[in-house]
VOVEXLUM-655586 format. One line per 5 residues: number of its first residue (from 1); for each residue z negated, y, x of C-alpha. Coordinates in steps of 0.1 Angstrom, whole numbers. Layout:
N
NUM> Z Y X  ...
END
This chain:
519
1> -499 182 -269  -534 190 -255  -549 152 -256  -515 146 -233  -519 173 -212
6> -557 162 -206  -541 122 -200  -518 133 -171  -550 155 -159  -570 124 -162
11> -542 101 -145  -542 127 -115  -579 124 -108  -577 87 -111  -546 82 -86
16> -570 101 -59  -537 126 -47  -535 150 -20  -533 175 -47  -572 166 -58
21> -601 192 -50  -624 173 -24  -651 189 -40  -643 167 -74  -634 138 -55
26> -671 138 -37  -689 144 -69  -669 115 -84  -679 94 -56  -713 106 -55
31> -721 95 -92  -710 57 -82  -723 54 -49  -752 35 -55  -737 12 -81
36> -702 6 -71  -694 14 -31  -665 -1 -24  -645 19 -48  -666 48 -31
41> -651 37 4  -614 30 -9  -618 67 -28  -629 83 3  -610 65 28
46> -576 81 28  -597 117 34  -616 106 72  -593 129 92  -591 159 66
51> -600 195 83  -594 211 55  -631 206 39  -656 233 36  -690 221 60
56> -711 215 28  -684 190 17  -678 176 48  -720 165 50  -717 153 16
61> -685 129 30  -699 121 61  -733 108 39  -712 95 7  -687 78 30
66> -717 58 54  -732 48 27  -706 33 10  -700 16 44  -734 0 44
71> -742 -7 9  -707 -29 10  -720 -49 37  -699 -29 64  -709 -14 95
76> -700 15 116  -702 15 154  -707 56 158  -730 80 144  -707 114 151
81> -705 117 111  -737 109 97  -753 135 123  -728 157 107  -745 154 77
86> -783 153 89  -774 186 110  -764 204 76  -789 189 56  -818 198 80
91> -809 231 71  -801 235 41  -830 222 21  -818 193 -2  -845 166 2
96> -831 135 -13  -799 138 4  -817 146 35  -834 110 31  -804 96 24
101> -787 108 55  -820 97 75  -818 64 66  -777 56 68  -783 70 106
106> -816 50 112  -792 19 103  -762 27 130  -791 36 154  -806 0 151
111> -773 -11 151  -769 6 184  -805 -12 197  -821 24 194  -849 7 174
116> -874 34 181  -860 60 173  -843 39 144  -878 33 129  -888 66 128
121> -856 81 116  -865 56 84  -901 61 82  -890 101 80  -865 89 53
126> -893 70 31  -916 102 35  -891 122 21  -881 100 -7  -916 91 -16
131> -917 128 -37  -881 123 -51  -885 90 -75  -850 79 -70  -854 40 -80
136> -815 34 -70  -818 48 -38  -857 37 -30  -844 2 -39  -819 3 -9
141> -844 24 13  -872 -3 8  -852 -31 16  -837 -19 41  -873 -10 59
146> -885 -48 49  -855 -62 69  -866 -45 101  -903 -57 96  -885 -95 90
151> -867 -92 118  -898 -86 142  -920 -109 121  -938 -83 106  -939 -104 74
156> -971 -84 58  -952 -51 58  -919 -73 49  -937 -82 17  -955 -45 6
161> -919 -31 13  -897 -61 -7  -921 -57 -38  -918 -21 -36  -883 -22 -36
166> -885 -51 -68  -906 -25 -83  -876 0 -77  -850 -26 -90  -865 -36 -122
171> -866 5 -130  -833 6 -126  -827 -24 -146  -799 -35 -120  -799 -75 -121
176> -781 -81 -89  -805 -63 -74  -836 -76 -87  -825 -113 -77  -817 -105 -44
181> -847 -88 -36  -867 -117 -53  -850 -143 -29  -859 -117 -2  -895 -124 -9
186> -893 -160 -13  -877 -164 18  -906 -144 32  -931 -169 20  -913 -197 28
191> -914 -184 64  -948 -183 61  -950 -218 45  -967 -208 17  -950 -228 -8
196> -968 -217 -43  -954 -179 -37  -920 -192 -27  -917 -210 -61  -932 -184 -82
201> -908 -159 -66  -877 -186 -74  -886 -193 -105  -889 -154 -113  -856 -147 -98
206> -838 -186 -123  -834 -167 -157  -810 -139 -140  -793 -160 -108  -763 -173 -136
211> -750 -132 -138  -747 -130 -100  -724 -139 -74  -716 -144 -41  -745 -140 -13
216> -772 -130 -39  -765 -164 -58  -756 -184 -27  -793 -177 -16  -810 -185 -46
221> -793 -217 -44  -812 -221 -10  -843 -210 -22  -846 -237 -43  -831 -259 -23
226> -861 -252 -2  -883 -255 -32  -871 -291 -42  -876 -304 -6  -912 -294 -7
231> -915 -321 -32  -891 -344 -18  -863 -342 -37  -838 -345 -14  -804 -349 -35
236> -809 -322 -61  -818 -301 -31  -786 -312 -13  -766 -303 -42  -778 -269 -41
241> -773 -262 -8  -736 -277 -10  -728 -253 -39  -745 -223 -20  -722 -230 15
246> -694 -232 -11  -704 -195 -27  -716 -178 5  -726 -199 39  -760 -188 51
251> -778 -202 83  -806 -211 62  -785 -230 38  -768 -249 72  -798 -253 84
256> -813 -272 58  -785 -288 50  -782 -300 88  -822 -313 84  -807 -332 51
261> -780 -348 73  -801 -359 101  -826 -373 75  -797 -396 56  -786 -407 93
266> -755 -389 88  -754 -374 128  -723 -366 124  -723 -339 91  -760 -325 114
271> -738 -319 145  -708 -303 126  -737 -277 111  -753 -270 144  -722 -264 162
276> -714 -234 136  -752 -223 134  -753 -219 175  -736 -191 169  -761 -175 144
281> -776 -140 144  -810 -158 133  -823 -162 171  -846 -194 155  -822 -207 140
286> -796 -206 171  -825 -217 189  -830 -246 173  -796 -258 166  -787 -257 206
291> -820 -279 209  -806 -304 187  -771 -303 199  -784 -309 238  -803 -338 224
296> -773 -354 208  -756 -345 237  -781 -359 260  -781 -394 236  -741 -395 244
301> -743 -392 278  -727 -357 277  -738 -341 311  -712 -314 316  -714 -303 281
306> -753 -299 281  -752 -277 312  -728 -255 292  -753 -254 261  -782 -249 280
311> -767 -225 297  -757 -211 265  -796 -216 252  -806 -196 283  -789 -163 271
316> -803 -167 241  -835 -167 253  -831 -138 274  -814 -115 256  -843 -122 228
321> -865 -115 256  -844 -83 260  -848 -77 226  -884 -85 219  -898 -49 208
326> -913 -65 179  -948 -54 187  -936 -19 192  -918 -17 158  -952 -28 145
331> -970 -2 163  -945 24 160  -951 20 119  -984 18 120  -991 51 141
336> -964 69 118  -982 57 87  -1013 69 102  -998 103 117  -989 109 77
341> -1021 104 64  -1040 122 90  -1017 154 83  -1024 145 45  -1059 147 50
346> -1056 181 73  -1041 197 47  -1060 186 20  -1092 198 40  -1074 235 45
351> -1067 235 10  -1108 226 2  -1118 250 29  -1095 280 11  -1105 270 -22
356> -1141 272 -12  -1140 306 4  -1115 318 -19  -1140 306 -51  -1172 321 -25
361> -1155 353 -28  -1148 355 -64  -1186 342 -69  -1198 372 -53  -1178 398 -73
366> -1186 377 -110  -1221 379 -98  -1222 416 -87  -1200 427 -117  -1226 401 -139
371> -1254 421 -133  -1235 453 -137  -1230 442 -172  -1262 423 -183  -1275 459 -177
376> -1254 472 -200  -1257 444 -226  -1295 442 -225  -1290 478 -235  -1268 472 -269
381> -1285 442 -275  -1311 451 -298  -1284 477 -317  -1261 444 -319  -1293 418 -332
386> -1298 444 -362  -1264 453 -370  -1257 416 -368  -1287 404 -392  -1273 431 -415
391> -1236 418 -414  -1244 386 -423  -1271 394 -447  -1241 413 -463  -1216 384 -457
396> -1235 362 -474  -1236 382 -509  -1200 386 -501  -1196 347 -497  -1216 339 -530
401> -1202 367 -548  -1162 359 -542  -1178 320 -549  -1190 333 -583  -1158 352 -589
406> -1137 318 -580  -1159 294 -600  -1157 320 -630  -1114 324 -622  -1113 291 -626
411> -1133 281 -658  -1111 307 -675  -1078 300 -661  -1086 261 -673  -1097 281 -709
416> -1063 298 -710  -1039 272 -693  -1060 246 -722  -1048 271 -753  -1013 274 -740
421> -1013 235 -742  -1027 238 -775  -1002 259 -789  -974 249 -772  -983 212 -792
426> -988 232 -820  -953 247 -817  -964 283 -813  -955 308 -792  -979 321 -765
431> -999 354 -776  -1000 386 -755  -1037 378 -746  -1032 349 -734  -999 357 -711
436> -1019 387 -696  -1049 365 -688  -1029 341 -675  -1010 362 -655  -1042 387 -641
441> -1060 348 -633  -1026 339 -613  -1021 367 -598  -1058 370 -586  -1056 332 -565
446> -1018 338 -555  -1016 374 -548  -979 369 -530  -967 357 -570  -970 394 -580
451> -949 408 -550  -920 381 -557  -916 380 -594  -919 418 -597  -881 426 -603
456> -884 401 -634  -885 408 -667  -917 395 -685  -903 370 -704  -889 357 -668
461> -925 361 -651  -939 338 -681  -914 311 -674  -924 308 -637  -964 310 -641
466> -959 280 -668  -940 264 -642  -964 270 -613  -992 257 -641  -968 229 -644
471> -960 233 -684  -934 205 -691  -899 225 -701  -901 217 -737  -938 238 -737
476> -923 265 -718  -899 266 -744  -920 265 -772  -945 291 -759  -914 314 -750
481> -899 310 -783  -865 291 -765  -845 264 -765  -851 233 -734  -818 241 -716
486> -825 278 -719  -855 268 -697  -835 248 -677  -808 276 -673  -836 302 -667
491> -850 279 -638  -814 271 -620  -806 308 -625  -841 321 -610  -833 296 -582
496> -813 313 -565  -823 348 -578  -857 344 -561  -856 322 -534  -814 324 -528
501> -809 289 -529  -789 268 -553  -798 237 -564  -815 221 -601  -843 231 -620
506> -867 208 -606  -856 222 -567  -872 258 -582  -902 242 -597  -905 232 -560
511> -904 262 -546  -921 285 -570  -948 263 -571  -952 258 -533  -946 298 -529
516> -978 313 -513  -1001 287 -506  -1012 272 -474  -989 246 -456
END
């Protein structure tokens, strides 16, 4: 009846009801927002319009939801809930989430051409999470800031913040990620036509590329497309590119495939890709595929049409002229970057400068309080040299005397453990001399022997100082005038009478003969 009870419990949480405490629903969505969003924007979703949420769980939505948004591949045009969030979080102390929060807003805010203030908002974000060591959020945090410095050409800080945020994905172990942000460096170096890095980067990403899917594998595919035209190998390198438009188009991929086109003399495949990439976000690439549309068009004769796309060609050029803050991004960073370190080093120095006076201080008082007391020990010096010289004068006798003592303990603790042996082979009982020396020589090295087996009887106390001598049991028998499993008996019975364990003979022989000495 209880494992049912906790199914129907378990099928109510699952089934997301109105019933549901938001505050469970948002940690449940918190633990999987980094590794499964969508779920994380269908579970959250149905709750937008709810009123009925405390502030602190309201933030938490307003972060958990955005971030869902974005890491889906979704956008979202207004910021009114994320700065719900950053408002509580500002206050309320909780770093990483903070940083989180920074960054989804930075992203609506260059969505909204507020790049400035965008930049900053995410160079706030990667101060904060630089003492948090989140690897699954840095990953997102890095790539995210090497986008921004790919999209004003930045490509230096592109490739510090991609392999920072590779660095982050092969922590987390996360394959998907690790390929994609390997094809977001190759593509960084094949920008930069440096075609040794764009390989090695390919070829890192080629042992993981057959787990993924969609875009991540669709631009791998291009990659290597890319790669395989460096060295002329145009139809492997047209295959790719066919399978990536098939996965995930990409302007890249239509791009190259276009260049492919034109190169076979197959116009008319070229034109059909440079219609669809006029339209790109890529401002090169749309760039360049209106340049090779008017020229096709101009080669037909189409007059009317190439006013249209040069009109068309025009905007793009001016609203990238609208858009060209590139240099300011780059600035922006730089005097952020610096801004940090400066304050770093301020505060380092204010920490040197108190350290310094703080230590000056404490110097002065060991140094006043020093002499105070060399005063006093020059005076018991003397008094301590003598007493000291006679202490160890003393210590020494004591030393060779206890040395003596030991060496002569010894040699007659061999003498009397060597006649036991004797006439235990001889079949002979032990004599009262020879128990009491044994016992007084025992008792003398193992003083903690006397305290424990004082409640036993003296037939009792013989059985264990055989045993501690290690006397086989048919000795102990013979020198106690008993039988073997008497012993035996004896030694399972004192077992648990001394030590209250139970166990076999051999488990007391253990212990008593362990009992008292150093570990």
């Amino acid at each position: 009846m209880k494992h049912l009870s906790l199914a129907l419990f378990a099928l109510i949480i699952v089934g997301c009801s109105h019933e549901q405490s938001h505050n469970e629903l948002l940690v449940r969505a918190d633990h999987i927002a980094f590794t499964q969003p969508d779920s994380v924007v269908r579970m959250l979703a149905p709750h937008y319009n709810d009123t009925t949420m405390t502030t602190a769980d309201r933030a938490l939505y307003g972060l958990l939801y955005t971030e869902a948004l974005h890491r889906s591949g979704l956008n979202i045009s207004s910021d009114s809930l994320i700065l719900v969030s950053r408002n509580y979080y500002e206050h309320h102390g909780d770093d990483y989430r903070l940083a989180r929060t920074l960054l989804h807003h930075a992203i609506i805010l260059y969505k909204q051409q507020q790049t400035h203030e965008a930049v900053l908002t995410m160079k706030r974000a990667e101060q904060l999470a630089s003492s948090q060591h989140q690897p699954d959020f840095d990953w997102y945090l890095y790539s995210v800031l090497g986008d921004v410095n790919d999209n004003v050409g930045n490509y230096s800080l592109t490739l510090r913040y991609y392999k920072q945020a590779l660095s982050a994905a092969r922590q987390c172990d996360h394959t998907q990620w690790t390929v994609q942000t390997l094809n977001n460096i190759a593509m960084t170096f094949d920008m930069l036509e440096q075609e040794d890095s764009l390989w090695y980067y390919t070829d890192q990403a080629q042992p993981y590329y057959e787990v993924t899917d969609g875009e991540v594998r669709a631009t791998y595919l291009v990659n290597r497309a890319s790669c395989l035209l460096s060295t002329g190998k145009r139809q492997e390198a047209k295959r790719c590119l066919t399978e990536s438009m098939l996965l995930s188009p990409t302007d890249k991929g239509g791009k190259l495939l276009a260049d492919i086109y034109l190169a076979e003399g197959d116009t008319a495949s070229a034109v059909q890709q440079w219609y669809r990439l006029a339209n790109s976000l890529s401002p090169d690439v749309a760039i360049q595929s209106y340049r090779q549309l008017i020229a096709y068009m101009n080669r037909h004769g189409e007059t009317r049409e190439v006013a249209e796309y040069s009109q068309r060609l025009n905007e793009v050029y001016h609203h990238l002229y609208e858009r060209n803050d590139a240099a300011g991004v780059i600035d922006l960073q730089t005097q952020y970057d610096e801004q940090v370190r400066e304050r770093r080093q301020y505060l380092t120095v204010i920490a040197l400068l108190s350290a310094i006076i703080l230590v000056t201080i404490l110097s002065a008082i060991i140094i006043r309080y020093s002499r105070h007391r060399i005063d006093v020990l020059n005076a018991r010096f003397a008094e301590s040299q003598h007493q000291y010289n006679l202490t160890r004068t003393e210590l020494t006798q004591m030393r060779r005397t206890k040395e003596r003592e030991q060496r002569e303990n010894s040699r007659q603790m061999k003498d009397v453990v060597s006649r036991l042996h004797t006439a235990a082979n001889k079949g002979k009982s032990a004599s009262d001399d020879d128990t009491n020396a044994l016992a007084q020589l025992t008792y003398a090295v193992r003083p903690q022997l006397r305290e424990l087996l004082s409640p036993l009887s003296s037939k009792e106390q013989l059985i264990c100082l055989l045993t501690v001598h290690s006397f086989l049991p048919t000795e102990i028998a013979t020198l106690t005038i008993s039988t073997p499993q008497t012993i035996t008996n004896t030694r399972v019975r004192l077992l648990r009478k001394l030590f209250n364990e139970t166990g076999g003979a051999k488990d007391f022989d253990s212990a008593i003969r362990t009992y008292g000495t150093s570990k």
